[in-house]
Structure formats: structure tokens, C-alpha cells
C-alpha positions in Angstrom: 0.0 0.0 0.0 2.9 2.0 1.4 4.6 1.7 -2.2 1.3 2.3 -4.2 1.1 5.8 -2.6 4.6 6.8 -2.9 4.3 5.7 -7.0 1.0 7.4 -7.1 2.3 10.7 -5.3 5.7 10.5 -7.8 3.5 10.6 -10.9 1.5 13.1 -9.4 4.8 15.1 -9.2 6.1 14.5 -12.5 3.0 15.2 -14.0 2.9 18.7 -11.8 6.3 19.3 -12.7 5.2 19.0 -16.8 2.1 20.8 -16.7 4.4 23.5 -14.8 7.1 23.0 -17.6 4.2 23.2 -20.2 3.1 26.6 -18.6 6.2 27.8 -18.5 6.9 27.2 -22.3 3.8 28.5 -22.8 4.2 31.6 -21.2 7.3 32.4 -23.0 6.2 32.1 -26.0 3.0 34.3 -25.5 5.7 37.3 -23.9 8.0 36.6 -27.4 4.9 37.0 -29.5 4.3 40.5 -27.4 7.9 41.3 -27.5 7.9 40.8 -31.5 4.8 42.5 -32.1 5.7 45.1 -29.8 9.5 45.7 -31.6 7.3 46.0 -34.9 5.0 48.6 -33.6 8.4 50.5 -32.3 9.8 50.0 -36.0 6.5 51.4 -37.8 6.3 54.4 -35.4 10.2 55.2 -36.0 9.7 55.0 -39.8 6.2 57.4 -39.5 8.3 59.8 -37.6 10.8 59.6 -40.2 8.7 60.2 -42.9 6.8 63.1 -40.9 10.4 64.6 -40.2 10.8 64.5 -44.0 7.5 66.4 -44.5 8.2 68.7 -42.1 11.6 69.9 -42.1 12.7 70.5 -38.9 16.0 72.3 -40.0 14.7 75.8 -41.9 16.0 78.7 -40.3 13.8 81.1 -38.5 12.2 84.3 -39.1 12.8 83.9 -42.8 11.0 86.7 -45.3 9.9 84.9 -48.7 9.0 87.5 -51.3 8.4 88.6 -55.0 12.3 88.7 -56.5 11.4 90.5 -59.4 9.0 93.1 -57.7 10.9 96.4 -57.5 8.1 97.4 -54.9 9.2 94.2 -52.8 12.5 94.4 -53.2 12.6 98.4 -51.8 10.6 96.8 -49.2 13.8 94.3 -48.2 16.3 97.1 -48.5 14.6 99.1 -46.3 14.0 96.6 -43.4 17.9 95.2 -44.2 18.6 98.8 -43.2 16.5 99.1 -40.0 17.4 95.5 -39.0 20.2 96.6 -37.2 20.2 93.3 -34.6 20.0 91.0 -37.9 17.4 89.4 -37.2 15.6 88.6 -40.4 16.2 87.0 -43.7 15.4 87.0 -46.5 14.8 84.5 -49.7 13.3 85.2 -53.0 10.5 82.6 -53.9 12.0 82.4 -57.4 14.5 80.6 -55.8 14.7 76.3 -55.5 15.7 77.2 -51.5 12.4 78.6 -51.4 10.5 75.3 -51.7 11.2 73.8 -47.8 9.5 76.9 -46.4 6.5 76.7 -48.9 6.2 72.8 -48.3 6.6 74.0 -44.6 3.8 76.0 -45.0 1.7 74.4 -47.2 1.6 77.2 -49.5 2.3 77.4 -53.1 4.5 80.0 -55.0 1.5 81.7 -56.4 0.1 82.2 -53.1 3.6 83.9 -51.9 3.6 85.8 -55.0 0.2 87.5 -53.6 1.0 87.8 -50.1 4.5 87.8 -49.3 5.2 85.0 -46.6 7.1 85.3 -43.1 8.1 82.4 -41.4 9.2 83.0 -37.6 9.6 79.1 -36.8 8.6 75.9 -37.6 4.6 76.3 -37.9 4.7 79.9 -37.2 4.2 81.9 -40.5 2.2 84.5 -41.6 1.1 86.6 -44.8 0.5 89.6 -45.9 -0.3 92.5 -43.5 -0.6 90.3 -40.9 3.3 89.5 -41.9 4.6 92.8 -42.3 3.6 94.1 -38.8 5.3 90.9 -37.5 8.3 91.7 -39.2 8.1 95.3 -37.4 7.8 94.0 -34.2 11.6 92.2 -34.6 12.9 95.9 -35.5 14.5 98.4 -33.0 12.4 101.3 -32.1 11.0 103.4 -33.6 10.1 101.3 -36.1 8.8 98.7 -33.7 6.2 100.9 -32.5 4.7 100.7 -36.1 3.3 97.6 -34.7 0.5 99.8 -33.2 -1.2 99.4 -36.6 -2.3 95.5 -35.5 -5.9 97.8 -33.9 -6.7 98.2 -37.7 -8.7 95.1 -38.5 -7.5 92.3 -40.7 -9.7 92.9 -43.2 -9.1 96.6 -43.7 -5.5 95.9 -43.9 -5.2 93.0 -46.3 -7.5 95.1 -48.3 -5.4 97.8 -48.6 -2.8 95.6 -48.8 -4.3 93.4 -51.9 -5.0 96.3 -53.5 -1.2 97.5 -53.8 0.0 94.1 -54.5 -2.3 93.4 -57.2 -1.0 96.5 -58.9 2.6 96.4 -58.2 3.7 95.8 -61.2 2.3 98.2 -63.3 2.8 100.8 -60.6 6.5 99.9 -60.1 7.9 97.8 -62.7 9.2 94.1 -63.0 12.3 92.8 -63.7 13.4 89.6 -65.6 15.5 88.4 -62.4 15.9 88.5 -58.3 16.6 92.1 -58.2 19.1 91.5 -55.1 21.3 90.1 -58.5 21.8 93.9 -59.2 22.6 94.3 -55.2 25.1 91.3 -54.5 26.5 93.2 -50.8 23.0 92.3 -49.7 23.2 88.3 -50.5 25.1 88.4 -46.8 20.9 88.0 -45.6 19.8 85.6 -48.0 19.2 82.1 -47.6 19.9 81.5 -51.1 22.7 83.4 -51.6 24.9 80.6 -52.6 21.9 79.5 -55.4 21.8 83.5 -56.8 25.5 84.1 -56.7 25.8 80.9 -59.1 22.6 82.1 -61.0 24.9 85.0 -61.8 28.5 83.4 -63.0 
């Protein structure tokens, strides 16, 4: 009797010790199955923030003026804020120009839209047109022409009218030129992001 017991209590072990074994294997392959499925969700979400990285650019400069080249109006317009800037805080990049197209991808704007409204981009997301742009581009200057700013009480409307009325007649008003007119200006390329693109334009 004494041996029955003791054969029935070993198989009882071995057969815990197996279904513990069993579990065991079992267990480690469910937590590989999570571990692969959750490396794969790690790889997909690295390649989407790749591929958002490359829709996005993350390395334009900031406070970046995009504007008409071959507007004579415009390009007064750079001169004389290149001359007030005295902190150097702006740039500037004609949207003629292939360095052009990051900002306008950035901003999910087309050339034609820039060559309405000239653009300002103060950081990645942060961009304005028009009026709206040109009073931000104010408030970067020293006084006294960053008290110009105090022209934001005029509503948007009023201003982008007046605005869009000037723009849309620029041209005949002004003139156009065939080129960037900053070609005829090279000491000013200094502030241009494309500088490198319009002094090779040039040779």
C-alpha cells in the first residue's frame, strides 16, 4: 500500500512538474509574440516619424521673409527693413528661388500664393502673410520702427484690403524685372538664404 502511494504521489509530481514546464513554455512564447509584435509597432512608429520629419523639415532657419524677387516694390521693401534690422534678425529668400520650396512645403503654401501675399516664417509652424506679416516683421525691429506695430488695432480685413489692392498692382505701378533684383545688389546676398543658389545664377 505504502509503495502504491509513494508511486502514485511520484507521478502526481512529474505530472505537476510537466504541466508547470508546459506553462512555462507557454508563457514564454505568448511574452515573445508580445515582444515581437511590440518591436514591430516600435519600427512602424520610427519610420512614421521619419517620414513626418521629412514632410516637415525641422532644419529651416527662423524668421525667414519669402517674397516677390522681381517686384521692384518688394524688393525696396527688403532694402529698407535690411537697413532698419540693425540686430540682424531677419532674412530673407526670394521665392524664385529652389531654396524657397522647404518653407513653402513647410507651410503648405504654393509660390503663387507667396507671389500675392509675401510670406514670413518665424519658426517651424509659425508663419504669416501679408499685412498680418509685415507688422510681424516690425515687431523684430528696434524702435522706432517697432512701435509701427501699433497698426495690429486696424482690423485684418481693412489691412489685407489695402494691402491686396497694392500688391495686385505692383507691377504696373513699379515695374518688374526679368531676375531676383538683389542680382543687381550682390552686398546684400550676406541676408539671403539662397545666396549661394543666386551668386551661381549670376556666374
Amino acid at each position: 500500500m505504502k509503495k502504491m502511494n509513494m508511486i502514485t504521489m511520484k507521478r502526481g509530481v512529474a505530472r505537476s512538474l510537466t504541466d508547470t514546464s508546459t506553462f512555462r513554455s507557454s508563457s514564454l512564447s505568448f511574452l515573445r509574440s508580445l515582444s515581437s509584435t511590440s518591436s514591430t509597432t516600435v519600427d512602424v512608429d520610427v519610420s512614421a516619424s521619419s517620414v513626418a520629419k521629412l514632410v516637415t523639415p525641422t532644419f529651416l532657419q527662423p524668421r525667414v521673409v519669402l517674397y516677390d524677387g522681381v517686384c521692384h516694390l518688394c524688393h525696396q521693401g527688403v532694402k529698407w527693413v535690411i537697413r532698419a534690422d540693425k540686430d540682424r534678425k531677419i532674412k530673407f529668400c526670394c521665392v524664385q528661388s529652389n531654396a524657397a520650396e522647404p518653407y513653402l512645403r513647410a507651410s503648405g503654401l504654393q509660390r503663387d500664393d507667396v507671389l500675392r501675399r509675401f510670406l514670413f516664417i518665424e519658426g517651424l509652424n509659425v508663419f504669416s502673410q501679408g499685412s498680418t506679416a509685415a507688422l510681424r516683421v516690425l515687431s523684430y525691429l528696434p524702435l522706432p520702427y517697432s512701435a509701427l506695430s501699433w497698426l495690429w488695432v486696424i482690423p485684418t480685413p481693412i489691412r489685407d484690403a489695402v494691402y491686396d489692392y497694392i500688391a495686385k498692382n505692383r507691377y504696373k505701378w513699379f515695374g518688374k524685372a526679368e531676375d531676383c533684383l538683389v542680382l543687381q545688389e550682390k552686398e546684400l546676398l550676406e541676408r539671403f538664404i539662397d545666396r549661394d543658389e543666386m551668386m551661381k545664377r549670376d556666374s
